[in-house]
C-alpha positions as CSV (number, residue, x, y, z in Angstrom):
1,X,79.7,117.6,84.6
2,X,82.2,118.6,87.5
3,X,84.9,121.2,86.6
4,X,87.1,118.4,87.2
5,X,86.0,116.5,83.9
6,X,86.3,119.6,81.9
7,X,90.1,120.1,83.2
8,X,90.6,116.3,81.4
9,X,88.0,117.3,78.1
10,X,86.0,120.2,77.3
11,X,82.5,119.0,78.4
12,X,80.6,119.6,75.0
13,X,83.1,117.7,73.4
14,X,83.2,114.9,76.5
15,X,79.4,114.5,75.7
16,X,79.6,113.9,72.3
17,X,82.8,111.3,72.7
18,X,80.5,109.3,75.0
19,X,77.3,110.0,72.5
20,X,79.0,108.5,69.5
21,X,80.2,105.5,71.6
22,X,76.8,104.9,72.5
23,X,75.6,105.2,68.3
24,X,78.8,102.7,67.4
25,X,77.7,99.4,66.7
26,X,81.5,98.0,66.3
27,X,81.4,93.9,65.1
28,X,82.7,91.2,67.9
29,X,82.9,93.6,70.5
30,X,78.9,94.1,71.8
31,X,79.4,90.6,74.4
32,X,83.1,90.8,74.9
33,X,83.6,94.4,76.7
34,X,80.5,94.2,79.1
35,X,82.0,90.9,80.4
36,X,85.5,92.4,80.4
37,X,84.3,94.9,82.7
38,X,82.6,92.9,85.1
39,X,85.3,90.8,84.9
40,X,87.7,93.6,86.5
41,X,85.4,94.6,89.4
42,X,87.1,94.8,92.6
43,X,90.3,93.8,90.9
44,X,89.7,90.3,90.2
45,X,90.9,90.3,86.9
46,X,94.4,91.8,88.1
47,X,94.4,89.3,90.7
48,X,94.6,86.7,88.4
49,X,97.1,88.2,85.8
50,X,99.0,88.6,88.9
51,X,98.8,85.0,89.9
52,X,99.5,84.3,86.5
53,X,102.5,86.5,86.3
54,X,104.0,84.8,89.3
55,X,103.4,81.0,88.2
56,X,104.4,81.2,84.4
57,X,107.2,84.0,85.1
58,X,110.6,84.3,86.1
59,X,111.8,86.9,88.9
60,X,111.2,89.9,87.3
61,X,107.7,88.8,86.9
62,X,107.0,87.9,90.2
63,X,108.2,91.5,91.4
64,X,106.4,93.1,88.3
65,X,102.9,91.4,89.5
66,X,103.8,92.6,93.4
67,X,104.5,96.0,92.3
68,X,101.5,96.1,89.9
69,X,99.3,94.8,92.7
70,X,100.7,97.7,95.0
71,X,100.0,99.9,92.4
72,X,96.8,99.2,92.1
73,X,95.8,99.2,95.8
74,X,97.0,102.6,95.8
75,X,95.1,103.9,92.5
76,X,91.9,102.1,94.4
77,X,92.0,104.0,97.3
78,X,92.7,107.0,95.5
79,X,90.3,107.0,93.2
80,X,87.6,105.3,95.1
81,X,87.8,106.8,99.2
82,X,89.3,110.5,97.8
83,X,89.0,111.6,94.8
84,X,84.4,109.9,94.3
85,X,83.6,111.8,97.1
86,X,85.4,114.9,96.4
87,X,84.1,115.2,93.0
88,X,80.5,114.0,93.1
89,X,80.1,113.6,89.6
90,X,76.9,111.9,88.6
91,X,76.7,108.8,86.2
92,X,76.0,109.3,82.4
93,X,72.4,109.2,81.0
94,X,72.3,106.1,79.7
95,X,69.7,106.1,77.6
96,X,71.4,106.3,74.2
97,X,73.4,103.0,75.4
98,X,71.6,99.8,73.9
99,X,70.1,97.5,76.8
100,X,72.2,94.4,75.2
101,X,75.8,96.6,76.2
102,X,74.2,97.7,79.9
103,X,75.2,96.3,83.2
104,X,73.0,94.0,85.3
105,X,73.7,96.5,87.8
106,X,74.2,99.8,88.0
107,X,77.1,101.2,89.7
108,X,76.2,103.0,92.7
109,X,79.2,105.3,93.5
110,X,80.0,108.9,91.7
111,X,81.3,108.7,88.2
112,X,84.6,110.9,88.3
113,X,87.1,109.2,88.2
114,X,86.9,105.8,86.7
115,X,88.2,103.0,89.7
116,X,88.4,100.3,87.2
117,X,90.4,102.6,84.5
118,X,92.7,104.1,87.3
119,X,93.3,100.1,88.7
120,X,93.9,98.7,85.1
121,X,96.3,101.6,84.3
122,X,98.2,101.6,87.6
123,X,98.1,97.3,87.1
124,X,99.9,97.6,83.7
125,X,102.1,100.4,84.7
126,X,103.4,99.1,87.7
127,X,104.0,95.6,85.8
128,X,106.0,98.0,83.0
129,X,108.2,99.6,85.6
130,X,109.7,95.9,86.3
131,X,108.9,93.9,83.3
132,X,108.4,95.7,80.2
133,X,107.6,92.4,78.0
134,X,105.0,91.7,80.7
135,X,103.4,95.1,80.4
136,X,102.9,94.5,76.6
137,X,100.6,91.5,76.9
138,X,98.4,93.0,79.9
139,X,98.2,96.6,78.4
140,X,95.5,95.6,75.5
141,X,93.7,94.2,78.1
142,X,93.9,97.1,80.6
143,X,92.8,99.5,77.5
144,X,90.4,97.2,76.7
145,X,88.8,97.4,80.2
146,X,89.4,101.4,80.5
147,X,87.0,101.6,76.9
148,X,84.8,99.4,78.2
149,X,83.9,101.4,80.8
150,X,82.6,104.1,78.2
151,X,81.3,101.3,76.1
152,X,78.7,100.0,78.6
153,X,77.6,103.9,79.2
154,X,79.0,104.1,83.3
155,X,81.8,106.8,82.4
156,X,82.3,109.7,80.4
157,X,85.3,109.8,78.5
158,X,87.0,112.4,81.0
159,X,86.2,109.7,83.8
160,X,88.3,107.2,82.1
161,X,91.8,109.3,81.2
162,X,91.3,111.0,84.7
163,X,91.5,107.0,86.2
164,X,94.5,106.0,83.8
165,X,96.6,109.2,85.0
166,X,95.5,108.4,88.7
167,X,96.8,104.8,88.2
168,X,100.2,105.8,86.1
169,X,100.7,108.0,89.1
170,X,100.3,105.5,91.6
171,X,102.8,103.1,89.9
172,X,105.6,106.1,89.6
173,X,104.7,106.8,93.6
174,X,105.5,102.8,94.4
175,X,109.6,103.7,93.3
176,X,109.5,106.2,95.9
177,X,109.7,103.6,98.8
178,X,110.4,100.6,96.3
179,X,113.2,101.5,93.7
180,X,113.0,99.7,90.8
181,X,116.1,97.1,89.9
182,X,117.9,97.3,86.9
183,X,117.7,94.9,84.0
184,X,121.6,94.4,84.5
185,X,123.4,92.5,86.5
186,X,126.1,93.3,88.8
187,X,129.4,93.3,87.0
188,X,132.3,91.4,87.9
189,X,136.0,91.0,86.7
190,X,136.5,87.6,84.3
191,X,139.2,84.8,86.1
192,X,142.8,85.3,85.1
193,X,142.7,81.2,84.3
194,X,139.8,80.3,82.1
195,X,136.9,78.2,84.3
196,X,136.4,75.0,82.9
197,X,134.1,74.0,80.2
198,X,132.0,71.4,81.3
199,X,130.4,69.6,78.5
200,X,127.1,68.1,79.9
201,X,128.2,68.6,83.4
202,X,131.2,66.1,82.8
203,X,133.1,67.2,86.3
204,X,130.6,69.1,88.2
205,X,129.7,67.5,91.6
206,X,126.8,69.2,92.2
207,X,124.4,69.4,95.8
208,X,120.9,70.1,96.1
209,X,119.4,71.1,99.5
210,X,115.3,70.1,99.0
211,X,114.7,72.1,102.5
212,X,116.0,75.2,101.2
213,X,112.2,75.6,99.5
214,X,112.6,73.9,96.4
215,X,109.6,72.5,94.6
216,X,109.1,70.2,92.0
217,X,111.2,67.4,90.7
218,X,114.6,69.6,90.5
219,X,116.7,66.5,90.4
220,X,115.1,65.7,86.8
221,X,115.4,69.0,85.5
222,X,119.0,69.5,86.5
223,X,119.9,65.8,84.8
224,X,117.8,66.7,82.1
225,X,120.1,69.8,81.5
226,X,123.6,68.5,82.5
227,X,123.5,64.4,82.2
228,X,126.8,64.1,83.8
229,X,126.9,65.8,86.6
230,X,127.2,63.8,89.7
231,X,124.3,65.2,91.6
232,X,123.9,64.8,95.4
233,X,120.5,65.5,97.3
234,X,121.3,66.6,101.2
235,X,119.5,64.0,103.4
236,X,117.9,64.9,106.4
237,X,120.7,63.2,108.6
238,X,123.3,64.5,106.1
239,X,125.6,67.2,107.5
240,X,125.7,70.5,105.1
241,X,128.9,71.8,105.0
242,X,130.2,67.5,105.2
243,X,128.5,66.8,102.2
244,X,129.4,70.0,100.2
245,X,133.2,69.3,101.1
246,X,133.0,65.6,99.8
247,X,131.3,67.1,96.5
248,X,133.9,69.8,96.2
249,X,137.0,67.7,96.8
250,X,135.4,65.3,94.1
251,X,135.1,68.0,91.5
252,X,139.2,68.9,92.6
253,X,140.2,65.7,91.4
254,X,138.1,65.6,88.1
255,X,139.2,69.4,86.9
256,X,135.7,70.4,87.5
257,X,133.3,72.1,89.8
258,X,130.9,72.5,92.9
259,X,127.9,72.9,92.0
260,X,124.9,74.0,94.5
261,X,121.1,74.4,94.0
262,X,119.4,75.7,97.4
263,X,118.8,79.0,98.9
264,X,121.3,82.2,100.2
265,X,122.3,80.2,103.2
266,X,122.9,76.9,101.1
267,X,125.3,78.9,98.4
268,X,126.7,80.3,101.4
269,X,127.8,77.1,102.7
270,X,129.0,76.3,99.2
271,X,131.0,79.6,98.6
272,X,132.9,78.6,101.5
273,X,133.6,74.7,100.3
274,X,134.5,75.9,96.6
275,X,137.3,78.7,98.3
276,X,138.6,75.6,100.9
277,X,139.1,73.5,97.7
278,X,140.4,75.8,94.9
279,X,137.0,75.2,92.9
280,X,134.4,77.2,90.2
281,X,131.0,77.6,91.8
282,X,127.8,77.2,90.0
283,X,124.9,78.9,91.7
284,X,121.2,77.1,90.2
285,X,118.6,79.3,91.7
286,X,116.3,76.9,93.4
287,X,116.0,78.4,97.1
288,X,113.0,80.5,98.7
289,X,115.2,83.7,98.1
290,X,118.1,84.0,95.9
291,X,119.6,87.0,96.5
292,X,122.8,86.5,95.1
293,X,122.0,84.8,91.9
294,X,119.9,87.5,91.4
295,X,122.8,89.5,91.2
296,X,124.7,87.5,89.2
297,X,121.7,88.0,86.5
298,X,120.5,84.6,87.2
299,X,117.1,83.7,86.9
300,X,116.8,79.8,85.7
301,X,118.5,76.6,85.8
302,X,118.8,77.2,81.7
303,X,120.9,79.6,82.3
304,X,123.7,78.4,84.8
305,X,123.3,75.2,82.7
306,X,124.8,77.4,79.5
307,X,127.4,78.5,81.8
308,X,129.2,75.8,82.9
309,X,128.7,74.2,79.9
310,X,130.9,77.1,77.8
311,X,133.2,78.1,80.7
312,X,131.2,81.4,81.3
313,X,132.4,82.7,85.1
314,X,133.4,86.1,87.2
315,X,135.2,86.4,90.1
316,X,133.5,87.8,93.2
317,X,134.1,89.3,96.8
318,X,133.3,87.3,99.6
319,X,132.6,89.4,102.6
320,X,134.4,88.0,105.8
321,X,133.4,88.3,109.7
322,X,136.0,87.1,112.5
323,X,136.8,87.2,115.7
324,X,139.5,89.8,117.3
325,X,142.3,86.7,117.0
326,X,141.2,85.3,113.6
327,X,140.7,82.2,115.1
328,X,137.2,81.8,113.9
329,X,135.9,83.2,110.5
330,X,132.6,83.0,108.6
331,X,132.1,84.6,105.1
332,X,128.7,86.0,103.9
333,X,128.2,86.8,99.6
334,X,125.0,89.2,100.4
335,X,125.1,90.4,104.3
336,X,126.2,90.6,107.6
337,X,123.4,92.4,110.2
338,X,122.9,92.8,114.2
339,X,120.7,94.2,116.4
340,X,117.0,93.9,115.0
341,X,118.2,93.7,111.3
342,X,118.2,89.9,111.4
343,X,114.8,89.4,113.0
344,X,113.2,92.4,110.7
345,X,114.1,90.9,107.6
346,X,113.0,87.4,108.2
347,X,109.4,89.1,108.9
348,X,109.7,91.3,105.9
349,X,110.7,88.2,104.0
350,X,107.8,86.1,105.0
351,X,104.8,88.7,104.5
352,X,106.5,90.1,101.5
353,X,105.0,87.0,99.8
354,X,101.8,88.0,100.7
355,X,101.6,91.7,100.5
356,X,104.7,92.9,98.8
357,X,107.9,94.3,100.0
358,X,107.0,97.6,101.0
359,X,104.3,96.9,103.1
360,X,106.0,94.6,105.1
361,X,108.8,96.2,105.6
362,X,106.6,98.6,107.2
363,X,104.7,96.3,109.3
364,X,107.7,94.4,110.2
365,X,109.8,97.8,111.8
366,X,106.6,98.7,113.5
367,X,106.6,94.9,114.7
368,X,110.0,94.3,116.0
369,X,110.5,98.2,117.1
370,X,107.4,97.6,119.7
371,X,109.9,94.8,121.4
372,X,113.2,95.5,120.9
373,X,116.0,97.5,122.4
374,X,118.8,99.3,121.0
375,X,122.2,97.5,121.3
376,X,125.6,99.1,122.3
377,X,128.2,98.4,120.2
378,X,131.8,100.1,120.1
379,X,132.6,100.5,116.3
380,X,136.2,101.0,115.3
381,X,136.5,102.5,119.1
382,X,133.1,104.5,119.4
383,X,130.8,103.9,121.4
384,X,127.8,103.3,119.7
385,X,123.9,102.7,120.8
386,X,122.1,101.3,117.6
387,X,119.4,99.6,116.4
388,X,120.8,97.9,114.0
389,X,124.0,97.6,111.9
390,X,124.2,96.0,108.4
391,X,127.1,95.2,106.6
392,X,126.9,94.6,102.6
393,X,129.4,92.6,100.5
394,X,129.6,95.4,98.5
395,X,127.8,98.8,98.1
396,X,124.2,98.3,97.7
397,X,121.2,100.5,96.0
398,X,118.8,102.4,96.6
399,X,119.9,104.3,99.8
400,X,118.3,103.9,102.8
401,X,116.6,101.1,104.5
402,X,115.7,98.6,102.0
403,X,119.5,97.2,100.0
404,X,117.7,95.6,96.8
405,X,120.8,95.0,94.5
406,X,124.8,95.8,93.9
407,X,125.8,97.3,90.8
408,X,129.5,95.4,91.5
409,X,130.8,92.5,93.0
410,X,134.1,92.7,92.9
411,X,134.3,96.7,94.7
412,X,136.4,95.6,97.4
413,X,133.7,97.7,100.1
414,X,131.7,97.0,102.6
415,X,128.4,99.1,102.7
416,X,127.6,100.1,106.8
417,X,124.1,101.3,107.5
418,X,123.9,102.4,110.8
419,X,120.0,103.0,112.6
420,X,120.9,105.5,115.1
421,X,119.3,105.0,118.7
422,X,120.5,107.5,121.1
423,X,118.8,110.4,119.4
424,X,115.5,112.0,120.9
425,X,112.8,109.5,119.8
426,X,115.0,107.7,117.5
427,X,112.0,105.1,117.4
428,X,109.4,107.4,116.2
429,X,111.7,109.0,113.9
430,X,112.9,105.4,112.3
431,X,109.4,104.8,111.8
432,X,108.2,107.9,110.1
433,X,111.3,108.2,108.0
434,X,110.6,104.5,106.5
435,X,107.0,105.1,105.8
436,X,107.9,108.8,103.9
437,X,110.8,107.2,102.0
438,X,113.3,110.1,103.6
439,X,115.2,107.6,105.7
440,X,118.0,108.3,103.4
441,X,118.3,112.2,104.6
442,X,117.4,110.9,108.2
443,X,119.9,111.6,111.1
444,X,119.0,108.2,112.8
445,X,120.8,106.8,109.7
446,X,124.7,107.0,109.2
447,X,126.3,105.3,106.0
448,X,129.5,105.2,104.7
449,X,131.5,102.3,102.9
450,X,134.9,100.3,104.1
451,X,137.2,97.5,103.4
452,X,137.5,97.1,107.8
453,X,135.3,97.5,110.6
454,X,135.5,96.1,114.5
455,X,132.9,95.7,116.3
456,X,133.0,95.4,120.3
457,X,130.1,94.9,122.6
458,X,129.9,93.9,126.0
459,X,126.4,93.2,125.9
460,X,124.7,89.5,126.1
461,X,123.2,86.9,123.8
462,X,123.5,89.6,120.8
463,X,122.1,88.3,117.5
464,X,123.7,88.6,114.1
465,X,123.0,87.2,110.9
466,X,124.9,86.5,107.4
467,X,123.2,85.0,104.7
468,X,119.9,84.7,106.0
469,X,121.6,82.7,108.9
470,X,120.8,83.8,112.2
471,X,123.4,83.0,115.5
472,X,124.4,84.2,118.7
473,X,127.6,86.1,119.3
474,X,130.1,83.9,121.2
475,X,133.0,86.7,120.8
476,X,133.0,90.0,122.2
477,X,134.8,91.4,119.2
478,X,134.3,91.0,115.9
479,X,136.5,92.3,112.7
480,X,134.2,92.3,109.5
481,X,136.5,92.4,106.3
482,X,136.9,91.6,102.4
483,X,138.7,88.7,100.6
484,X,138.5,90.2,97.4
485,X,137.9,88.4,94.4
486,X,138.1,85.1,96.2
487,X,135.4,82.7,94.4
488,X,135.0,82.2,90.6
489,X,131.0,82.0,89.7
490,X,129.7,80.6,86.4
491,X,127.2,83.0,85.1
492,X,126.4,83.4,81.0
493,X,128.1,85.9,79.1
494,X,125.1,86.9,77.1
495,X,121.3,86.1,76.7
496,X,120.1,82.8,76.5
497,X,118.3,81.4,74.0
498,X,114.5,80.3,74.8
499,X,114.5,81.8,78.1
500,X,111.8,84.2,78.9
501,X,112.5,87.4,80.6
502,X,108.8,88.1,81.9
C-alpha cells in the first residue's frame, strides 16, 4: 500500500475491510455488482443517466446531467492521467475473492484511486448541485458502483473513498466557472389591476412559432390544457410580428390575453405586441432556449396553463434600445450585445448542447477572438475600444463573463459588461481570465449598472443583438433605456401540482 492509502485508512485496517468483503457472501447481490461495475466502465452508465436525465426531465435536469457529465470528465482525468501514475499503487490480491464475483478482465492500470468511484461520485454530485431530487435516485446507484468495486476484489477500500472525494471535488470545482442557479425565480411586483382569469383559455389568443425548435405535437398539448384558447400556428408565409398583432388585438376585445409558445426571439416579438395592445402575456416555454421563462420560474406548459387559468401574473421591465431621435425603438426582455458578444453566444449556444456550457464558452472566445477586431464605440461621450458590450434587462449573476439568471425583474437597471481592448494584450488576457474563472477581478472587464446609456460609433456594418436576434446597425447612435414595469406576465404563484422538478 502507498502512503496515500494509509492518509484515507490505516493500512492494517484497509486490508482487513477488503478481507471481510471478500468472506461476505451477501444474498441477491453476487450477479448484480459485477455487472454494475462493468456496466460503469468508461462512463457508459452516466452517459445514459445523463441521456435519461435530459429526455424525462425538466430544465434543471438537463443542466444537472451537463454539469454531472463535466464533473465527471474532470474526476476522470484526475484520477486516471494524475493522480494512477503518481501513486502506483498495485491491485489487491485477489485470491480470497470468489472466481463467480471476479472480472473477465483484469484491470490493467494502478489501483489508487478508484476511476469508476471518483466518476460515480463526481456524476451524482454534480447532478446534486443542480437537481437535488435527481441526485437522490442516481446516488444508490453511484454507491452501489463505488462498493462494487471492492466487491469484485479491484480496489482497496482506501481506493474507493479516495475516488469519491476526487469526484465531490470535481463537482464543487465546476461552480467555479459555472455558478449554480437558484431554485427561485426572479421576483417581480404583482399588477395594480388583477390579470384576468382565464377559465380553460376562454380569451387567450395564443401563437405558436413551430421554427422556433419546438418538437412534438405542441398544438395538442396546449388544447389539451386550455380548450378555448384560440390558438394560431405561424405559417411559413405568415409575417411574425402581423400575426402576433392580429392575436393580440383579438384578446383586447375579449378581456383576455396574448399568448405565445416559441423561443426568446418569438416572446420578444410578443412582449412587444401585448405592450402596443394593453394585454397580459403568457410565455409557454416551447423554444430552443428560453431564457426568460426560465426566469420567470417557468419550466412546462402545466405550469403557465395554471396561471392564466387563476389570474397568476408580475409585472416586468422591458429593456429598450433607440436611436438618438427616438424615431426607431426595439425592446429586448433578456439582452442587448455588440461587438463579438452576438456571434460568441450563438457558438456557445450551439455546442453547449453537446459539451456543456463551460466548455464552449471557452472554445467559442478562442474561436471568434482568432477573427475579430475590437470595435470603437463612444459610451456616454468616451471613447471606447471594446470587444464587446452587453447590456442586461436587469442585473444579472454570477459576475463576469457568463450572465446565467436575474434575481429581479422589475430593478429598473441595466447591467453593462464592458471587455476592454485597448489594454496590452487584452486578447490573451480575455482568454486566460475566462479559462481561470478571474474575469470578474480582470481589468479588461468594467461593470457597473444604469437606467441610460448612448452609444456612438462611427464605425461600419457593426452587429448587435437583442433577444438572440442578430442585425446591423443602421444608426450611428443608439440610447439603450428602461420602460419599467411595462408588460404583465402570467406566471404561478406557488408549486404546481404533478409537475416534476427533476
Amino acid at each position: 500500500m502507498t502512503a496515500f492509502g494509509s492518509t484515507f485508512i490505516p493500512r492494517n485496517l484497509d486490508r482487513a475491510l477488503f478481507a471481510r468483503m471478500a468472506a461476505a457472501r451477501p444474498r441477491g447481490v453476487q450477479s448484480v455488482l459485477p455487472r454494475l461495475s462493468r456496466a460503469a466502465d468508461h462512463g457508459v452508465l452516466w452517459a445514459g443517466a445523463a441521456a435519461a436525465l435530459g429526455v424525462f426531465g425538466g430544465r434543471s435536469a438537463r443542466r444537472a446531467a451537463l454539469r454531472g457529465l463535466g464533473s465527471l470528465a474532470i474526476a476522470s482525468t484526475v484520477s486516471n492521467l494524475v493522480a494512477k501514475p503518481t501513486t502506483r499503487r498495485t491491485r489487491p490480491v485477489i485470491d480470497q475473492v470468489p472466481v463467480a464475483r471476479r472480472l473477465s478482465r483484469t484491470p490493467h492500470t494502478t489501483s489508487f484511486p478508484s476511476g469508476h468511484s471518483a466518476s460515480a461520485a463526481a456524476f451524482t454530485f454534480g447532478v446534486a448541485l443542480e437537481s437535488p431530487r435527481a441526485a437522490l435516485l442516481i446516488a444508490p446507484l453511484a454507491g452501489a458502483v463505488a462498493l462494487s468495486r471492492i466487491y469484485v476484489g479491484v480496489h482497496y477500500p482506501s481506493d474507493v473513498l479516495a475516488g469519491v472525494a476526487i469526484g465531490a471535488a470535481a463537482a464543487a470545482l465546476t461552480s467555479h466557472w459555472w455558478p449554480t442557479r437558484p431554485e427561485a425565480p426572479a421576483t417581480a411586483v404583482q399588477p395594480r389591476l388583477p390579470a384576468p382569469e382565464l377559465a380553460d383559455g376562454a380569451g387567450l389568443s395564443l401563437v405558436v412559432n413551430p421554427g422556433s425548435g419546438l418538437t412534438g405535437q405542441v398544438d395538442d398539448s396546449l388544447r389539451d390544457l386550455l380548450p378555448q384558447a384560440d390558438i394560431r400556428t405561424l405559417k411559413p408565409e405568415d409575417d411574425l410580428v402581423g400575426l402576433l398583432d392580429e392575436a393580440a388585438e383579438h384578446a383586447a376585445r375579449a378581456g383576455g390575453a396574448l399568448g405565445v409558445c416559441g423561443g426568446d426571439g418569438t416572446v420578444n416579438a410578443a412582449a412587444g405586441a401585448a405592450v402596443r395592445h394593453g394585454v397580459p402575456l403568457a410565455v409557454f416555454p416551447g423554444g430552443t432556449f428560453n431564457h426568460f421563462a426560465a426566469d420567470l420560474g417557468i419550466e412546462t406548459m402545466e405550469q403557465v396553463a395554471q396561471a392564466v387559468r387563476a389570474g397568476d401574473a408580475v409585472r416586468v421591465d422591458l429593456g429598450r434600445v433607440a436611436s438618438a431621435d427616438g424615431a426607431r425603438e426595439k425592446i429586448f426582455l433578456n439582452t442587448f450585445s455588440l461587438g463579438v458578444y452576438p456571434e460568441l453566444v450563438h457558438l456557445r449556444e450551439r455546442l453547449g448542447k453537446w459539451i456543456g456550457k463551460w466548455p464552449a464558452l471557452a472554445v467559442s472566445l478562442a474561436a471568434v477572438l482568432a477573427t475579430s477586431r475590437p470595435t470603437t464605440v463612444t459610451i456616454n461621450g468616451v471613447e471606447r475600444r471594446l470587444w464587446l458590450l452587453f447590456a442586461g434587462n436587469g442585473v444579472y449573476h454570477p459576475a463576469g463573463f457568463t450572465p446565467s439568471y436575474r434575481p429581479s425583474l422589475d430593478d429598473g437597471l441595466l447591467d453593462i459588461r464592458t471587455v476592454d481592448g485597448s489594454l496590452p494584450l487584452a486578447r490573451t488576457r480575455l482568454l486566460l481570465a475566462v479559462l481561470t474563472g478571474t474575469l470578474h477581478n480582470s481589468r479588461v472587464l468594467v461593470t457597473g449598472q444604469v437606467s441610460r446609456l448612448r452609444l456612438e460609433t462611427a464605425e461600419r456594418q457593426v452587429l448587435f443583438a437583442y433577444d438572440g436576434e442578430v442585425t446591423e446597425l443602421t444608426s450611428g447612435s443608439l440610447v439603450l433605456g428602461k420602460r419599467r414595469q411595462a408588460v404583465t406576465v402570467y406566471r404561478p404563484a406557488g408549486p404546481v401540482d404533478g409537475v416534476s422538478s427533476l
